[in-house]
N, C-alpha and C positions, 0 to 999 in steps of 0.2 A: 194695200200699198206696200208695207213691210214683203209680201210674199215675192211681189212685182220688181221691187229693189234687189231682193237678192237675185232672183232669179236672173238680171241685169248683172252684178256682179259673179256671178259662176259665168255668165256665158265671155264675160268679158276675160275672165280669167281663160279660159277654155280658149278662147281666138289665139288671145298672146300666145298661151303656150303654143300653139299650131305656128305662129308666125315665125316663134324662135328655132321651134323646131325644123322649118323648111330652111332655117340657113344656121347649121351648126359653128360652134366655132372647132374649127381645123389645127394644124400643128404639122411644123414641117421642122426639120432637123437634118443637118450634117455635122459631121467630123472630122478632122483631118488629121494624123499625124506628121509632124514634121520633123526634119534629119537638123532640126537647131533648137539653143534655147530657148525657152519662152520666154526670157527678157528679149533676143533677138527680135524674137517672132514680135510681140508684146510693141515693141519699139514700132516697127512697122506699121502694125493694124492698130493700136490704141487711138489717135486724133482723129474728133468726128468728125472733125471739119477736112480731113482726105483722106476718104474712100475713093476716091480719083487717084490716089496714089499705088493705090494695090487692086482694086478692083476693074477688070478691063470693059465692065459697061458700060462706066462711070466715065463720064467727059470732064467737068467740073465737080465740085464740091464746094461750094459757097456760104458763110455765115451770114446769116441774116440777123438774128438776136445772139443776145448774150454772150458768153466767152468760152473759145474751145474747153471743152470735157469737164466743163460746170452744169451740172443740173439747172436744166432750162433752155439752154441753147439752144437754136432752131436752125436747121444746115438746108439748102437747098440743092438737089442731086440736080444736075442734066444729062442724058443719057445719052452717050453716041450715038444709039438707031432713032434719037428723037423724045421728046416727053419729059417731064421734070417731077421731082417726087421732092418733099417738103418732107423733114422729119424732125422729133420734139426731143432730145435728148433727157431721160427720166433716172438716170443713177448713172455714176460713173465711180470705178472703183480699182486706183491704180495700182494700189498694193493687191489685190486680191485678181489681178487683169481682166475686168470685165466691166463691160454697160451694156445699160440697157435703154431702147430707144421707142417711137413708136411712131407711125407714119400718120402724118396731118394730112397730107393729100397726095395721090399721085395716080400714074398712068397705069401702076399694075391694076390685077384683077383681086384687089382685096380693101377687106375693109377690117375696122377694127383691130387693127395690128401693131402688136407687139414683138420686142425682138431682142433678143442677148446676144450679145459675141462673149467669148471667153476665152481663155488662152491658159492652161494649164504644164508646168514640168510632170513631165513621166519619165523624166530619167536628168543626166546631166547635160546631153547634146541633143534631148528629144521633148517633145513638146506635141499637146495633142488641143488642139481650138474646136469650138463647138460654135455653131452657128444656129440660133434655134428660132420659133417665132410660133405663136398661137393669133389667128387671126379669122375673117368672115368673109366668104365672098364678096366680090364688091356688089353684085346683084341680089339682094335680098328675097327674091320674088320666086314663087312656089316650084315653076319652071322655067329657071335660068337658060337660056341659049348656051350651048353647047360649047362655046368660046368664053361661056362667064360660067360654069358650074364648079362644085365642090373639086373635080379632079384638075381642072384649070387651074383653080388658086393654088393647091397646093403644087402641082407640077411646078407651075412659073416660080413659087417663092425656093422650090427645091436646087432649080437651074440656077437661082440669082445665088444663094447659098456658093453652090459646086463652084461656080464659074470662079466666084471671091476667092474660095478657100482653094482652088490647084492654083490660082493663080500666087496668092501668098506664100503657099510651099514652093512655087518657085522659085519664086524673089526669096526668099527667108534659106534658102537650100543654097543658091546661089552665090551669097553673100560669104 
């Protein structure tokens, strides 16, 4: 019985790791610099309740719980080409310009994800924002369809990234 147990627990040990291994978790990352302050910039992209305001994906930006750029608050996106994403806001840190968020549901090809924006001075009229996010495809499964694989999720979270941050150095350059 004892031999039959373990041998139960190795195999089950042995599966999981197979399982986790068939769906690593990923890491996507951009930066931008930009020709203004990071109070400017900061001012801009801080409220999590409008990413509607500088991201041109973004249709809405809706609060569903709690109060902007309080830990806990929960925002709901709509996206101009269609599709809604839910996210949980988990640190917000205004002296330091950055938070951190992590998606409850939505229409990308990811799961398990997390994300920081941040917004740093590199000079007196320059400023350099990072956009970063560790997450799981949304298809778990040994062989994901070609539209749900590992080069999928991170592609699509690299575009939403880009898109955000030219689009901010615009408006923040602009200004």
């Amino acid at each position: 019985m004892k031999i039959m147990r373990m041998f139960s627990v190795g195999l089950l040990a042995l599966v999981s790791s197979y399982v986790f291994a068939a769906a690593p978790m990923l890491h996507a990352s951009k930066t931008v610099t930009i020709n203004a302050s990071a109070a400017k910039v900061w001012k801009i992209a801080r409220d999590f309740d409008a990413l509607n305001r500088w991201h041109p994906a973004v249709a809405t930006d809706e609060l569903l719980k709690g109060k902007n750029n309080v830990p806990g608050a929960v925002r709901k996106l709509t996206l101009k080409g269609g599709g809604t994403i839910e996210e949980h806001l988990l640190r917000f840190n205004d002296k330091r310009r950055r938070f951190k968020y992590e998606i409850l549901e939505s229409v990308l090809p990811v799961s398990s994800y997390k994300s920081t924006l941040m917004v740093k001075a590199t000079g007196k009229n320059t400023s350099k924002v990072t956009w970063s996010g560790h997450f799981k495809r949304k298809d778990l499964s040994d062989h994901p369809a070609a539209n749900a694989n590992d080069k999928t999720a991170v592609d699509t979270i690299n575009s939403v990234y880009s898109a955000g941050l030219d689009n901010l150095k615009k408006m923040a350059e602009a200004q």
